[in-house]
Backbone as ProteinMPNN parsed JSONL, in Angstrom:
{"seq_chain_A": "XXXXXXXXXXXXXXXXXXXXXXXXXXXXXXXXXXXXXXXXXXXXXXXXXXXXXXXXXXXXXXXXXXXXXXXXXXXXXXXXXXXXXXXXXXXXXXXXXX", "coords_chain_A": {"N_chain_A": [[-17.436, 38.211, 56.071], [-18.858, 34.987, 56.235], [-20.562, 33.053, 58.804], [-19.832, 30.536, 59.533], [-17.262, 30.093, 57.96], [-16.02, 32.117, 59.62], [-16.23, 31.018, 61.924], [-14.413, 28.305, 61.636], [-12.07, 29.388, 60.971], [-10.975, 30.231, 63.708], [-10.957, 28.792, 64.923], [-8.829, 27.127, 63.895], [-6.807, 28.98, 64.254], [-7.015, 29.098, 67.068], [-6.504, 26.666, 67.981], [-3.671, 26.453, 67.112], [-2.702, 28.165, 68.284], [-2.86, 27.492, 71.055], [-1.214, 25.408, 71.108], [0.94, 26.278, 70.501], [1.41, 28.051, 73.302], [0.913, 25.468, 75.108], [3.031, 23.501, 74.459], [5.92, 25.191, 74.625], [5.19, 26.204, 77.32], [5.006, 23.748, 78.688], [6.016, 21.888, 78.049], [5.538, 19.658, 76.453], [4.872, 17.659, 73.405], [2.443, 17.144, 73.254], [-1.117, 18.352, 73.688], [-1.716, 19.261, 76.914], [-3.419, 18.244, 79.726], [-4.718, 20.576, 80.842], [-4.809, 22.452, 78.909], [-5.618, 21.367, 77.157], [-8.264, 21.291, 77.827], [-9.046, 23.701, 77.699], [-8.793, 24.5, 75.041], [-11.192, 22.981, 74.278], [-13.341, 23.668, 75.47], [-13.084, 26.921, 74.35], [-13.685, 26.408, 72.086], [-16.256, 25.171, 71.946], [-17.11, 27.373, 72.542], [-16.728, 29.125, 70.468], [-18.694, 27.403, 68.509], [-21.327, 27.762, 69.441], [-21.723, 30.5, 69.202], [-24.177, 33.077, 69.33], [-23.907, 34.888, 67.715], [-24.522, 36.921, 64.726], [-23.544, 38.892, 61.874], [-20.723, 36.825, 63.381], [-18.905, 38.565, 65.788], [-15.421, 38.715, 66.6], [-14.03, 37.188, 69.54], [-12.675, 38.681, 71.143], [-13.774, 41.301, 70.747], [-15.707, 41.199, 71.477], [-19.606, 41.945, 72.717], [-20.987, 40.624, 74.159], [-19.473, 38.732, 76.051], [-19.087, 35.666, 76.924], [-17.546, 33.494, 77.858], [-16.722, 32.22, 80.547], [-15.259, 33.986, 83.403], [-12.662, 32.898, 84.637], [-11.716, 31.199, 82.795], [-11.556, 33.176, 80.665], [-9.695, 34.954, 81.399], [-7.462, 32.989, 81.333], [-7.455, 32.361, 78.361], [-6.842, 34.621, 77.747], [-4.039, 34.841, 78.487], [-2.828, 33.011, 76.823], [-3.603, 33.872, 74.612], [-1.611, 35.926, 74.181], [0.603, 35.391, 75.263], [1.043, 33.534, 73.288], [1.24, 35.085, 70.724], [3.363, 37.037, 71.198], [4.977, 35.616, 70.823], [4.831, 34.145, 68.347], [5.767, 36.793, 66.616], [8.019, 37.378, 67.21], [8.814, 35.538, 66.001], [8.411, 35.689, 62.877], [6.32, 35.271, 62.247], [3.745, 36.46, 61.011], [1.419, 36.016, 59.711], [-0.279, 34.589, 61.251], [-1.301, 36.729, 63.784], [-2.061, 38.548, 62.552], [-4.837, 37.769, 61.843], [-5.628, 37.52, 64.328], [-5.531, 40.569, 64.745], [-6.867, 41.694, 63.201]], "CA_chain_A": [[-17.124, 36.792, 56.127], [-19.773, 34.503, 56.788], [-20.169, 32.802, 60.34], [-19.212, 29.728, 59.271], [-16.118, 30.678, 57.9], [-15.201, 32.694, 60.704], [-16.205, 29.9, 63.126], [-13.331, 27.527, 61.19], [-10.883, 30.242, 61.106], [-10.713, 30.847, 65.007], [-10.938, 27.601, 65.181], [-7.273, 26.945, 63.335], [-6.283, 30.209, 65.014], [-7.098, 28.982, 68.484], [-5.787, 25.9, 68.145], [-2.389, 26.766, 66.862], [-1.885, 29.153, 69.838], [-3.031, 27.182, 72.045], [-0.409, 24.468, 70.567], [2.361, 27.165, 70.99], [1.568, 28.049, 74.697], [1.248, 24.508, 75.611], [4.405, 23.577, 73.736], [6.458, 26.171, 75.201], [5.243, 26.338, 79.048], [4.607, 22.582, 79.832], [7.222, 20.951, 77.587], [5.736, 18.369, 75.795], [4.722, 17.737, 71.729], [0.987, 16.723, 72.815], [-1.313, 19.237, 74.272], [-1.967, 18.873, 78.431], [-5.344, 17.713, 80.012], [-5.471, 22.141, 81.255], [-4.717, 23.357, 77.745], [-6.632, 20.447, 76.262], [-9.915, 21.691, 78.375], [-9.119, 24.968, 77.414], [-9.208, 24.402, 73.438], [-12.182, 22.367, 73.109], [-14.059, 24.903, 75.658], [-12.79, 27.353, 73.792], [-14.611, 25.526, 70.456], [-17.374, 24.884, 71.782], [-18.211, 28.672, 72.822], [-16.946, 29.354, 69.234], [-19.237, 26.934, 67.723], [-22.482, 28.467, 69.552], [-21.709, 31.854, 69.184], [-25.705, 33.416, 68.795], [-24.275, 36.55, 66.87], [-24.3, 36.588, 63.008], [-21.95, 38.044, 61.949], [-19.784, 36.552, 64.445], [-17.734, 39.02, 65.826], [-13.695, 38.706, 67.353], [-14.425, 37.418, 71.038], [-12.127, 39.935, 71.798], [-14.415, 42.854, 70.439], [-17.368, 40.837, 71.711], [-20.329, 42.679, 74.235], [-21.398, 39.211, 75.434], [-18.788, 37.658, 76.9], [-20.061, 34.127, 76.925], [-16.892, 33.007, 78.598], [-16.359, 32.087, 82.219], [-13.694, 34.635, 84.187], [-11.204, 32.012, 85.041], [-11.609, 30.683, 81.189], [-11.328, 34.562, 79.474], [-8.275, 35.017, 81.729], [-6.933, 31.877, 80.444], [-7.279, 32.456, 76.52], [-6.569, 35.842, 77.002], [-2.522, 35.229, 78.71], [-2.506, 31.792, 76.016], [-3.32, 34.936, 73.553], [-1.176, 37.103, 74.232], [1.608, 34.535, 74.788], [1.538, 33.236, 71.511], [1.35, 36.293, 70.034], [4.237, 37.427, 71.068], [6.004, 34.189, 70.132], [5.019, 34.374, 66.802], [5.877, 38.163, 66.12], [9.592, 36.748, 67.156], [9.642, 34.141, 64.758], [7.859, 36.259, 61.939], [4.413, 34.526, 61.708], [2.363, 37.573, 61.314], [-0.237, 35.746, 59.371], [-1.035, 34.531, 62.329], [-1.063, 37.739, 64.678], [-3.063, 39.515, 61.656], [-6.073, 37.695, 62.031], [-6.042, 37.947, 65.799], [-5.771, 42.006, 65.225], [-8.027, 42.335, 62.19]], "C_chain_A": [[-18.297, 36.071, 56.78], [-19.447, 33.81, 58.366], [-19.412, 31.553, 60.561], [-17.845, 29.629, 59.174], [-15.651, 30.885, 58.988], [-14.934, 32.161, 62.137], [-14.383, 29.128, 62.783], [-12.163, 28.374, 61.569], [-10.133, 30.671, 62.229], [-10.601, 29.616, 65.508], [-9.216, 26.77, 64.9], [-6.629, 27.911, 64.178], [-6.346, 29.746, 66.977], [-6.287, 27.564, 68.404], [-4.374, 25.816, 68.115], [-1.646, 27.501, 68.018], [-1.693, 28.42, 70.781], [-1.389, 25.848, 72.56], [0.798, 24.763, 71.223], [2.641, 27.363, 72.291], [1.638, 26.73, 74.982], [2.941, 23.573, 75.375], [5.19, 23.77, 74.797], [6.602, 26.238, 76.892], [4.773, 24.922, 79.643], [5.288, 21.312, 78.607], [6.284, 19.92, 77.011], [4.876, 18.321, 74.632], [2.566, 17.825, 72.222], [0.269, 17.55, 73.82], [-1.803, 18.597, 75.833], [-3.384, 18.669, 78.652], [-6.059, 19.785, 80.258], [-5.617, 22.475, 79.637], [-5.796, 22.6, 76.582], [-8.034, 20.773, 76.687], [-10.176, 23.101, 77.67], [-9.788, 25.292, 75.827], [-10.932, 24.187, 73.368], [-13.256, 23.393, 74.076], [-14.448, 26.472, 74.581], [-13.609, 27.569, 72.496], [-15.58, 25.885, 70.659], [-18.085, 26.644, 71.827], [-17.921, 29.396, 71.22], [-18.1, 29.265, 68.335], [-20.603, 27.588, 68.068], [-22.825, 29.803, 69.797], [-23.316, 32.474, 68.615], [-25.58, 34.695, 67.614], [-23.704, 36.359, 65.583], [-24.744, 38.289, 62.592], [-21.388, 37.652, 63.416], [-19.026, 37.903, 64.568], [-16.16, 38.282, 66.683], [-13.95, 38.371, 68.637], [-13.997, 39.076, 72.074], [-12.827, 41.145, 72.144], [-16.052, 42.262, 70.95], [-18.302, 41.817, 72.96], [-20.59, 41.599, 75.034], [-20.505, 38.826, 76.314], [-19.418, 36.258, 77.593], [-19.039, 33.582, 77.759], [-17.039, 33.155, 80.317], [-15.25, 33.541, 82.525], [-13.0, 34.205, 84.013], [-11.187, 31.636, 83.752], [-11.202, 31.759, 80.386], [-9.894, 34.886, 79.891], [-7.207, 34.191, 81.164], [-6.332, 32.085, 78.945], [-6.431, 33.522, 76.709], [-4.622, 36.166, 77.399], [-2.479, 34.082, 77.222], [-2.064, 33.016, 74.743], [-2.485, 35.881, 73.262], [0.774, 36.632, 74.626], [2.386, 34.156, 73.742], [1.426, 34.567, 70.585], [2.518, 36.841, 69.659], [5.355, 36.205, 70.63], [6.084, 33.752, 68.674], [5.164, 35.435, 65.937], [7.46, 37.707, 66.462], [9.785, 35.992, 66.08], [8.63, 34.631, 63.442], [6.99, 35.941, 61.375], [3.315, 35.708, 62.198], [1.443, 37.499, 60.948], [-1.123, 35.821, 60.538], [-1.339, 36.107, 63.461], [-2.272, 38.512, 63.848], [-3.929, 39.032, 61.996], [-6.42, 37.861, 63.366], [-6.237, 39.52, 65.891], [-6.72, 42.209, 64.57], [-8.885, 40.991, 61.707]], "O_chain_A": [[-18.724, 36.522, 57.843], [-18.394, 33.971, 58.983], [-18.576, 31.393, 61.45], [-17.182, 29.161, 60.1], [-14.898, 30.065, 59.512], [-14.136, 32.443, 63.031], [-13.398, 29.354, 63.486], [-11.371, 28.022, 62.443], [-9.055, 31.262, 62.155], [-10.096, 29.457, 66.62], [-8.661, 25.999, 65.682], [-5.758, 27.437, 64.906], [-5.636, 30.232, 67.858], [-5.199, 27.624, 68.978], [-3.798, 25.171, 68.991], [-0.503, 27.447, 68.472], [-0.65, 28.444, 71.434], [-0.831, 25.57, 73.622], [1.484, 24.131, 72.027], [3.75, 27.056, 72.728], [2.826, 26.539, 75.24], [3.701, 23.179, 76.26], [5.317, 22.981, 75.734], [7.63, 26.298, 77.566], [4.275, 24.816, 80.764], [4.968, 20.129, 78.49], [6.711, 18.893, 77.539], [3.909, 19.065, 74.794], [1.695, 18.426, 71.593], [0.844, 17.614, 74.907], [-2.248, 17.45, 75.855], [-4.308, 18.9, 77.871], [-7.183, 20.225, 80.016], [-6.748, 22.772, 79.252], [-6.448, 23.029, 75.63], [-8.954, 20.529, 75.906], [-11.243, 23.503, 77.206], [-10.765, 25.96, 75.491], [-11.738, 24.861, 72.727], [-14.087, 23.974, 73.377], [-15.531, 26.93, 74.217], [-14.051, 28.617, 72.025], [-16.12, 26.755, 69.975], [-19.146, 27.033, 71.34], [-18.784, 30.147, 70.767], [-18.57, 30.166, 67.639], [-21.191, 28.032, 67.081], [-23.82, 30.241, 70.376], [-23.571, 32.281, 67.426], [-26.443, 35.257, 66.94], [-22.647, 35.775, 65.345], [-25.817, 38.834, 62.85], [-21.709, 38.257, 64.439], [-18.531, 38.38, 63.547], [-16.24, 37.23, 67.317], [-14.196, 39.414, 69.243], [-14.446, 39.879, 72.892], [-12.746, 41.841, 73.156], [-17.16, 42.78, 70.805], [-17.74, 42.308, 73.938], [-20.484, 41.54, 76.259], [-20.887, 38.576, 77.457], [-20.079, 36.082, 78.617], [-19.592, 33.0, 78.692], [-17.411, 34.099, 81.014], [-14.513, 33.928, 81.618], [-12.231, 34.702, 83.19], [-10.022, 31.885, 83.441], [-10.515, 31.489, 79.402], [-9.001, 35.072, 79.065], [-6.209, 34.646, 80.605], [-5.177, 32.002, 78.524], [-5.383, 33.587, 76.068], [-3.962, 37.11, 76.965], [-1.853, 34.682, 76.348], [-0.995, 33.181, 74.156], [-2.549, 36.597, 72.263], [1.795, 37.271, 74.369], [3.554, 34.262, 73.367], [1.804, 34.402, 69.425], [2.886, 37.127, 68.52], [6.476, 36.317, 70.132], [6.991, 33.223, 68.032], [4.857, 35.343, 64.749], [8.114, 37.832, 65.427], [10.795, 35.864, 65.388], [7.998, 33.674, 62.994], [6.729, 36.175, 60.195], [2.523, 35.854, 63.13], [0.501, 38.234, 61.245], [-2.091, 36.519, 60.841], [-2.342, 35.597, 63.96], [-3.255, 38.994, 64.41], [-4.395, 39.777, 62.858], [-7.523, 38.349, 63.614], [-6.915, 39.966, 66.817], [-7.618, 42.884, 65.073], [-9.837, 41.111, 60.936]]}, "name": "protein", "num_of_chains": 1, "seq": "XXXXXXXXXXXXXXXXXXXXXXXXXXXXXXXXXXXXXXXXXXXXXXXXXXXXXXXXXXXXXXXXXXXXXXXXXXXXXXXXXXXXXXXXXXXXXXXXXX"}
């Protein structure tokens, strides 16, 4: 998959989660000023990812993220994850595993 691509795709994928955890643990339709820093952080280390192909942050060696920011994604991730393996959205879940 090109990098492009795979930029967009994590890009829908991060947002949607992020949607769900905020949702869910701070009650209200529109995302919060934390979860709202979180996303577009989030983006931006998407968008200047140096490695082509992109890989999965997950499976990444860099770690370009902050600590307090990887901790972050990685309960948001693991949150929504399981919130959408309840309600049978495994599209979503698939691209986060593969």
């Amino acid at each position: 998959m090109k990098k492009e691509k795979r930029v967009v795709k994590d890009a829908k994928v991060l947002t949607a989660f992020i949607k769900v955890y905020c949702r869910e643990n701070h009650g209200g339709q529109e995302l919060c000023d934390d979860c709202r820093g979180v996303l577009e952080y989030a983006l931006r280390r998407n968008e200047k990812c140096p490695l082509d192909p992109k890989p999965k942050c997950k499976d990444c060696k860099i770690h370009c993220y902050k600590p307090e920011m990887r901790e972050k994604i990685r309960r948001i991730m693991k949150f929504s994850g399981i919130w959408y393996i309840k309600r049978g959205r495994l599209d979503w879940v698939w691209h986060y595993f593969f």
